[in-house]
C-alpha positions as CSV (number, residue, x, y, z in Angstrom):
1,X,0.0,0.0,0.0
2,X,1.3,3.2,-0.6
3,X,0.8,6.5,1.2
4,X,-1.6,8.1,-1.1
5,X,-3.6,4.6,-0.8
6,X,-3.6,5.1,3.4
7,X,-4.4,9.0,3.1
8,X,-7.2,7.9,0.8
9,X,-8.9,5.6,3.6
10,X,-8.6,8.2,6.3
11,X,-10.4,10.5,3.9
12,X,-13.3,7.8,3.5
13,X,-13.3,7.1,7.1
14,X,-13.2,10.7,8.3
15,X,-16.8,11.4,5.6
16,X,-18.0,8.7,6.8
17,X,-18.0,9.8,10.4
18,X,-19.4,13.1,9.5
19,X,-22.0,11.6,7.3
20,X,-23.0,9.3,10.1
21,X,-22.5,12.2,12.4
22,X,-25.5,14.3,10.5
23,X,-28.0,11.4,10.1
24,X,-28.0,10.9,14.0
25,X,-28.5,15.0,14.4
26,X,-31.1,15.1,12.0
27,X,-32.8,11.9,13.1
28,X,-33.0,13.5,16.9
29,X,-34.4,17.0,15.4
30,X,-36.9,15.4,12.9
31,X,-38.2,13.1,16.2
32,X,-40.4,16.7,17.2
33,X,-40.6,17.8,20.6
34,X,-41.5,15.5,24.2
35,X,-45.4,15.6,25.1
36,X,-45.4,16.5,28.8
37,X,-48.1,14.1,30.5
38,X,-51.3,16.0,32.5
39,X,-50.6,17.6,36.1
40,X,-51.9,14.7,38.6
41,X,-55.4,15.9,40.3
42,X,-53.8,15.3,43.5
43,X,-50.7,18.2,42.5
44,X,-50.7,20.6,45.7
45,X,-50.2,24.2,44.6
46,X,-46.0,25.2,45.0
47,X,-45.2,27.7,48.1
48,X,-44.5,31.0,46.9
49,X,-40.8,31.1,47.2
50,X,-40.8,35.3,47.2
51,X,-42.0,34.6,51.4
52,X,-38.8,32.3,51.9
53,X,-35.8,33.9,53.8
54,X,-32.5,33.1,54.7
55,X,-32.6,30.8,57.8
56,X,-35.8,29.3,57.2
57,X,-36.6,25.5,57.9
58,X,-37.7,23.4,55.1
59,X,-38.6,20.0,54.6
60,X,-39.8,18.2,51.6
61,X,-40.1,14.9,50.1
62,X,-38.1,13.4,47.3
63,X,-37.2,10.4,45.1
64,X,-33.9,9.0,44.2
65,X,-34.6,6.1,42.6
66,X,-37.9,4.0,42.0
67,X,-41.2,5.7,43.0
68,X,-40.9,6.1,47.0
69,X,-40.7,9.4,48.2
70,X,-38.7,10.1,50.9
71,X,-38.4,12.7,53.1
72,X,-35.4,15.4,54.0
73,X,-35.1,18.8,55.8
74,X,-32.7,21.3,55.2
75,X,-32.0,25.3,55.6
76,X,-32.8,28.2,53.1
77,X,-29.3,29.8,52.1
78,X,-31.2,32.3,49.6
79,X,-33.7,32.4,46.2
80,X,-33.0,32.6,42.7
C-alpha cells in the first residue's frame, strides 16, 4: 500500500464519520418535541418562594430512585 492509498482511507473514514455524524443529528431534530403528560389531580399548589428567607426550615419529600418518596429537611441559604 502506498501512502496516497492510506491518506485515501482516512479521507473515507473521516466522511463517513461526519456523514453518520448528521444522520443521527437530524434523526433526533426530525423526532419533534416531548409531550409533557397531564398535572396529577392530587398536584398541591407550589409555596410561593418570594416569602422564603435566609434561615428558614424546610422540609420536603423526594425520590432517588424507584417511586418512593422520601423525606429530607434542610436550611434556606437564599432564592434565585
Amino acid at each position: 500500500m502506498t501512502r496516497s492509498h492510506h491518506q485515501r482511507r482516512a479521507r473515507v473514514l473521516a466522511s463517513t464519520t461526519a456523514a453518520l455524524g448528521l444522520m443521527i443529528g437530524a434523526s433526533t431534530l426530525a423526532s419533534g418535541t416531548a409531550q409533557s403528560a397531564e398535572p396529577a389531580g392530587d398536584c398541591a399548589t407550589p409555596y410561593d418562594a418570594s416569602l422564603l428567607k435566609p434561615g428558614d426550615a424546610v422540609s420536603g419529600l423526594t425520590v432517588e430512585t424507584g417511586t418512593t418518596p422520601e423525606g429530607f429537611t434542610g436550611e434556606v441559604i437564599g432564592t434565585l
